[in-house]
C-alpha positions, 0 to 999 in steps of 0.5 A: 455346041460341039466341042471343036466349035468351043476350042475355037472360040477360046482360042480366038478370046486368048490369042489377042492377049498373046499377040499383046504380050509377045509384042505384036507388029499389029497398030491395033495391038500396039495402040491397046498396050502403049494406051494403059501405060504411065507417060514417063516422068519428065526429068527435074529442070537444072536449076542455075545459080541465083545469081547466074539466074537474075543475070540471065534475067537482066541481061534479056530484059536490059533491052533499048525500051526506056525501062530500067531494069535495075532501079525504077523510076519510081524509086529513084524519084524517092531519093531525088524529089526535085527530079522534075516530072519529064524524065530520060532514060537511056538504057544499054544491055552491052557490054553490061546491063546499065541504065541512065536517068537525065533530067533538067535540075531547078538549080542552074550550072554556071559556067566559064564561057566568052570571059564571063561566067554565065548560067545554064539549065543544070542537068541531074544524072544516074547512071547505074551498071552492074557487072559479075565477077569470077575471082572478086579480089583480081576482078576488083584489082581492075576496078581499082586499076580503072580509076587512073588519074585520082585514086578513089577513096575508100567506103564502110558500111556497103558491100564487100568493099566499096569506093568513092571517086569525087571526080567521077561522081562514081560509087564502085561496090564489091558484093558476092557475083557482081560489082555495081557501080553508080553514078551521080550529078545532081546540082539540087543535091548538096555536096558531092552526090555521095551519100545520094549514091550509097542510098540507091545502091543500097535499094538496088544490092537489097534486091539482088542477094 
């Protein structure tokens, strides 16, 4: 083999390496150098605030399905047993992610009608609705401003700061991002529905923070 034909041959080995490098407009070429290359790490997801993610979470789940996304119907049966087997839920995802259970109560309510006090079906009611908070103490002001007629009495042991308003059958409680607010009647509970208030709010606070 002459001398020339193998200076050929080497050149023809080496200038595909030298296209490769200098960045050659070839396809061929610019598939062989970008193959051998590591895709680029994907930059970390931003993670939201634990609270601002669960609201997130409830309000796209807080949808007209007959689901509660606050309190199933499952636990909320624990803490009214009499609750008969049929069961409405009524849900609403505005202005707040909020969930009512009805039911029929075994005890009747009596009522004035026509001069005579007659009876009629009773009728159990939760109503549970959680809003967040931006400045809790002004956003608590309003919650307190909200409860005109008879101010609402103060409650220990729940909470930031929690109140009881007799004639709302309400529970409104302050705790960090939210304020969580539950409603009660129930002719099978005895008293005022209170104390049946504060056990559900404790279930529904548990799984939140």
């Amino acid at each position: 083999m002459s001398r020339t034909h193998s200076a050929r041959l080497l050149l023809a080995s080496v200038l595909p390496l030298v296209l490769v490098a200098c960045g050659s407009s070839s396809p061929e070429a610019a598939t062989s150098a970008t193959s051998t290359m590591p895709a680029p790490a994907s930059a970390p997801a931003s993670t939201p605030s634990s609270a601002k993610e669960r609201w997130e979470n409830m309000r796209a789940k807080a949808l007209p399905t007959g689901d509660c996304t606050l309190l199933s119907e499952a636990a909320l049966r624990r803490h009214f047993p009499k609750a008969p087997a049929k069961m409405e839920t009524r849900v609403r995802a505005q202005p707040y992610p909020s969930c009512t259970y009805l039911w029929v109560t075994a005890t009747p309510s009596k009522v004035a009608m026509a001069g005579q006090v007659v009876e009629v079906p009773g009728e159990g009611r939760v109503t549970l609705t959680i809003a967040p908070i931006h400045a809790p103490e002004s956003d608590w002001q309003r919650v307190l401003s909200s409860y005109r007629t008879v101010p609402p009495v103060a409650v220990d042991g729940i909470g930031d700061k929690a109140v009881w308003s007799d004639q709302r059958h309400q529970l409104s409680v302050l705790v960090p991002h939210w304020v969580l607010h539950v409603a009660v009647e129930d002719n099978d509970t005895a008293g005022s529905g209170r104390e049946k208030a504060v056990a559900v709010a404790r279930d529904i606070l548990a799984d939140l923070q």
